[in-house]
C-alpha positions as CSV (number, residue, x, y, z in Angstrom):
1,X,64.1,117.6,92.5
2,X,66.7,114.8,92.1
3,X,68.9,113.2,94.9
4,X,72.3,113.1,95.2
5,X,74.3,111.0,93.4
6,X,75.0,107.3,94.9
7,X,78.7,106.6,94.9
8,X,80.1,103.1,94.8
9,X,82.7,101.6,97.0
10,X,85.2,101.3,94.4
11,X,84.2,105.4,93.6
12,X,84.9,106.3,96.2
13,X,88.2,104.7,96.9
14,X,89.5,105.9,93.8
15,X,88.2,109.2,95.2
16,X,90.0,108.8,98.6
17,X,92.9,107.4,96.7
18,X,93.2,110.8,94.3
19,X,92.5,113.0,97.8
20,X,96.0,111.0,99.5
21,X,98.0,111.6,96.2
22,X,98.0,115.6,96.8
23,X,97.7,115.1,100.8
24,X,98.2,112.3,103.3
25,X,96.9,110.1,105.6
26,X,97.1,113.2,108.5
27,X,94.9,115.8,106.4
28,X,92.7,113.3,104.9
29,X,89.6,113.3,106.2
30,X,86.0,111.6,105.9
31,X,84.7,115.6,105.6
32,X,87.0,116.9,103.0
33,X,86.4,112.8,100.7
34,X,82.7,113.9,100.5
35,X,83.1,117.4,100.0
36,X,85.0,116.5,97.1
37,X,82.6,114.2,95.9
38,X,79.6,116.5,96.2
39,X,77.8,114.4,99.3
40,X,78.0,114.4,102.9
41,X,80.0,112.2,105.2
42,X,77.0,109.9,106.2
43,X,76.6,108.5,102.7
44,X,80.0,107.4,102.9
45,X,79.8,106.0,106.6
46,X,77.3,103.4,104.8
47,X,80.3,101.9,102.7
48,X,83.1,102.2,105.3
49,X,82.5,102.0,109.6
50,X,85.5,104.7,109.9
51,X,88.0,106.4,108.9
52,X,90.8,103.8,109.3
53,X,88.5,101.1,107.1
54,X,88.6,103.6,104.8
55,X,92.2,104.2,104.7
56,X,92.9,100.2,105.1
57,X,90.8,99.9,102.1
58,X,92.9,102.2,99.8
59,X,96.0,100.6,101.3
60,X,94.4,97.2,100.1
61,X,94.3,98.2,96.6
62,X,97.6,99.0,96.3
63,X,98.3,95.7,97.3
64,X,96.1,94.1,95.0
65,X,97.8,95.7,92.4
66,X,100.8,94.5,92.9
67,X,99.7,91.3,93.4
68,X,98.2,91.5,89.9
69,X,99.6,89.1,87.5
70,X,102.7,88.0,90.0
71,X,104.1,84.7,89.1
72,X,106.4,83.4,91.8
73,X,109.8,82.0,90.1
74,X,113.2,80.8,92.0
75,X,113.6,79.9,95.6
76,X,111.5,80.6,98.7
77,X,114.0,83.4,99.2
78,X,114.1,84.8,95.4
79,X,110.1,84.5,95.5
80,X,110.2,87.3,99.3
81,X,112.8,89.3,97.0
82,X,110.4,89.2,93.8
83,X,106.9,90.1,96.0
84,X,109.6,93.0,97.9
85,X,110.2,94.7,94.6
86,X,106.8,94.4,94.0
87,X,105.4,96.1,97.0
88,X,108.2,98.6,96.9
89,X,107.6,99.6,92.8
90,X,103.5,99.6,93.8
91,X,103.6,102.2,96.7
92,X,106.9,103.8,94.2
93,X,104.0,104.8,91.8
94,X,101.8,105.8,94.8
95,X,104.0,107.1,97.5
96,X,101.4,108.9,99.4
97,X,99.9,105.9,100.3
98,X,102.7,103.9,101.3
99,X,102.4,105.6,104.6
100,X,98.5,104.7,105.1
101,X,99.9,101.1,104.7
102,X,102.8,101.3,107.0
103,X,100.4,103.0,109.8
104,X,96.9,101.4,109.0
105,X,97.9,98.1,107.5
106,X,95.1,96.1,105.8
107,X,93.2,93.6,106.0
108,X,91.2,92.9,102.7
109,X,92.3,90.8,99.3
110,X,95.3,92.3,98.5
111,X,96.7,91.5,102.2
112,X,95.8,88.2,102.2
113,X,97.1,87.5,98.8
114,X,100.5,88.8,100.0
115,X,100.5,87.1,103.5
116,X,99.6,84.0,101.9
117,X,102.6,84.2,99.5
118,X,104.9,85.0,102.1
119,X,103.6,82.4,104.1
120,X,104.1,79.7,102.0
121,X,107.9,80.7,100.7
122,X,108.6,80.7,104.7
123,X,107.0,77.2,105.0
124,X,109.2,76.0,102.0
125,X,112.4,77.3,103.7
126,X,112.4,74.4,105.7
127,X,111.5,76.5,109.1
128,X,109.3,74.6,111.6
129,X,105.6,76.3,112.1
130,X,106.2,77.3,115.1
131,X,108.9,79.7,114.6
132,X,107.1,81.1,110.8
133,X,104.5,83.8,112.3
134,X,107.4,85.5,114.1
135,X,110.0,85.7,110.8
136,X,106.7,86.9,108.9
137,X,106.4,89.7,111.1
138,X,109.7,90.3,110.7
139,X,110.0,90.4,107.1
140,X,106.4,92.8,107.3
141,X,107.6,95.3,109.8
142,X,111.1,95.6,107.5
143,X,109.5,95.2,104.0
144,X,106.7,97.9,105.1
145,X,109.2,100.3,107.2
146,X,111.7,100.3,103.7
147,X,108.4,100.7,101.4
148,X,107.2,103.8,103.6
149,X,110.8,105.3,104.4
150,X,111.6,105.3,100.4
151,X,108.1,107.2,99.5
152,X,108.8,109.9,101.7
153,X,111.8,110.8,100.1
154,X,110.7,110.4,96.9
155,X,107.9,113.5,97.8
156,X,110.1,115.7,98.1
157,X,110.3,118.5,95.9
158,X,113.3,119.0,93.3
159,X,114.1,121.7,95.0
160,X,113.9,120.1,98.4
161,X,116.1,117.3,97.3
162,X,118.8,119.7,95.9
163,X,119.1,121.7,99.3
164,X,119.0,118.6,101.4
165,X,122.2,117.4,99.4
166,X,123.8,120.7,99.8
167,X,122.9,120.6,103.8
168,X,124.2,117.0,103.6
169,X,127.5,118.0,102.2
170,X,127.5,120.9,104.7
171,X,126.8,118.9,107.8
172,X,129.6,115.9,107.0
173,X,132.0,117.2,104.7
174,X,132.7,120.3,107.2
175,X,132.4,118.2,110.5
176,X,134.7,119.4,113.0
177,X,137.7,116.0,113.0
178,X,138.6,116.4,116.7
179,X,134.8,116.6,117.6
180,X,133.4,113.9,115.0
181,X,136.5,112.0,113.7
182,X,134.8,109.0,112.9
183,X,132.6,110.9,110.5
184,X,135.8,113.2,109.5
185,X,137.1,110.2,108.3
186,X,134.3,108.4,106.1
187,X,133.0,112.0,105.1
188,X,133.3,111.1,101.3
189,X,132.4,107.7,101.3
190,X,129.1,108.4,103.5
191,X,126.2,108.3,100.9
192,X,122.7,110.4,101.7
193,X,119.1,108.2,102.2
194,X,118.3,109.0,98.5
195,X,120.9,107.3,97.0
196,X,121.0,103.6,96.0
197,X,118.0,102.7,97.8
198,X,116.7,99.9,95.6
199,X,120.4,98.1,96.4
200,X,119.9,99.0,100.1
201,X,116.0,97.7,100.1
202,X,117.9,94.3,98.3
203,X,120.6,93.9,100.7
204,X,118.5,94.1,103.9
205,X,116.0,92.0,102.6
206,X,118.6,89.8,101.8
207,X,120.4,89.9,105.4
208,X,116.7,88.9,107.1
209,X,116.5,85.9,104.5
210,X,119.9,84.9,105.8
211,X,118.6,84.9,109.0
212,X,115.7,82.8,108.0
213,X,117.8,80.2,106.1
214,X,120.5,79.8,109.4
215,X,117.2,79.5,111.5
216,X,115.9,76.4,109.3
217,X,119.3,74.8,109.0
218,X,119.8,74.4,112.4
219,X,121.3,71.5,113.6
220,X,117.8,70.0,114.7
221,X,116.3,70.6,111.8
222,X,114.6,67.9,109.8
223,X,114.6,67.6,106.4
224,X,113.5,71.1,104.0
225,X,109.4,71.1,103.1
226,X,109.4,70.4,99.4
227,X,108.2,73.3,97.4
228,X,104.8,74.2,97.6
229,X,104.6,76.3,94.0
C-alpha cells in the first residue's frame, strides 16, 4: 500500500493560492488546503508553523512577481510611482489576495525586494535617516490600503456593480437639499469608488511624495544623496 503523496512548498502555495482565488483569507483554512490536496493538515504544518506563515507566504509571491523583471527608471519619486503600479496591477490580477497582504503582510523575498527598493528611492530624496523608516511606513500603509481597497471592488459581481451604481444614483442624486445641501449641490459631479481609481491611486501617491520632497528640502537640509541606481 502506497503513502500519500509528498507535497512541496511551492505545491502547495500554488494550492493555497488557487483556494484564496474562489474564497478569502476569512474562509481559508489549514483543514479545507489539505482536503483539497488529498492529505491531512499535519503534512502541511511540516512546511508552514501556522496559518498566518502560510498566508504571508502566498502574499510573498505576489510580490515576487511583481518584482520580477522591474527596472527602476526616473526619479526617486517616478521609481515609488513605477513599484506602486506594479503592486497595484500584481494584486489587480489576483485580487483575493490583496487582502492577505494588506492584513498578514510578509516577510519573505518578495518583501524584502520591495522594501529595499523603496528604501533606497527614499534615501535618494535627500531625507535624513532618521526621519526615512517613518515616510516608508507611510507610503506601505497607503500603497497597501489603495492595493486592498481597489481588489475589493473589482470582486464584485457584474451584477453587483450595476445595482451599486443604481443605489449610488439613488442615494445622491435624490438627497433631500435642505437636509444634505452640500451633497445636493456636487450630486453630479460626485464620482462612485469604482471609477478612475488608477488616477486616484496616482494622485495620492503623488500627494505623499510631495510630502516627502518638502520634508527633504527643508531649510536644514544638506545637500540631496546622489542617486543610488
Amino acid at each position: 500500500m502506497t503513502g500519500r503523496r509528498r507535497w512541496s512548498t511551492e505545491e502547495i502555495l500554488d494550492a493555497a493560492a488557487e483556494l484564496l482565488r474562489t474564497g478569502d483569507a476569512e474562509s481559508f483554512s489549514v483543514r479545507k488546503l489539505a482536503a483539497v490536496l488529498g492529505t491531512d493538515s499535519s503534512s502541511l504544518y511540516r512546511h508552514f508553523r501556522s496559518k498566518t506563515e502560510l498566508l504571508r507566504a502566498v502574499a510573498d509571491r505576489i510580490l515576487l512577481a511583481a518584482m520580477d523583471g522591474y527596472r527602476p527608471e526616473g526619479d526617486w519619486k517616478q521609481r515609488i510611482t513605477s513599484l506602486g503600479l506594479r503592486l497595484r496591477e500584481a494584486f489587480g490580477r489576483q485580487p483575493q489576495l490583496a487582502s492577505v497582504w494588506g492584513r498578514y503582510a510578509s516577510s519573505g523575498a518578495g518583501s524584502r525586494l520591495v522594501m529595499e527598493a523603496v528604501l533606497q528611492d527614499l534615501r535618494a530624496s535627500g531625507l535624513p535617516d532618521e526621519e526615512i523608516p517613518a515616510h516608508y511606513h507611510r507610503l506601505a500603509v497607503l500603497i497597501s490600503a489603495l492595493v486592498a481597497s481597489e481588489a475589493g471592488v473589482s470582486t464584485i459581481t457584474p451584477q453587483e456593480y450595476d445595482q451599486g451604481m443604481e443605489l449610488f444614483r439613488v442615494a445622491v442624486l435624490g438627497a433631500d437639499p435642505e437636509r444634505f445641501p452640500a451633497l445636493s449641490h456636487f450630486a453630479r459631479e460626485v464620482r462612485p469608488l469604482g471609477v478612475d481609481r488608477r488616477e486616484a491611486f496616482v494622485e495620492l501617491l503623488a500627494a505623499q511624495l510631495a510630502h516627502v520632497e518638502a520634508a527633504a528640502a527643508g531649510p536644514t537640509r544638506g545637500a540631496v544623496r546622489p542617486q543610488s541606481r
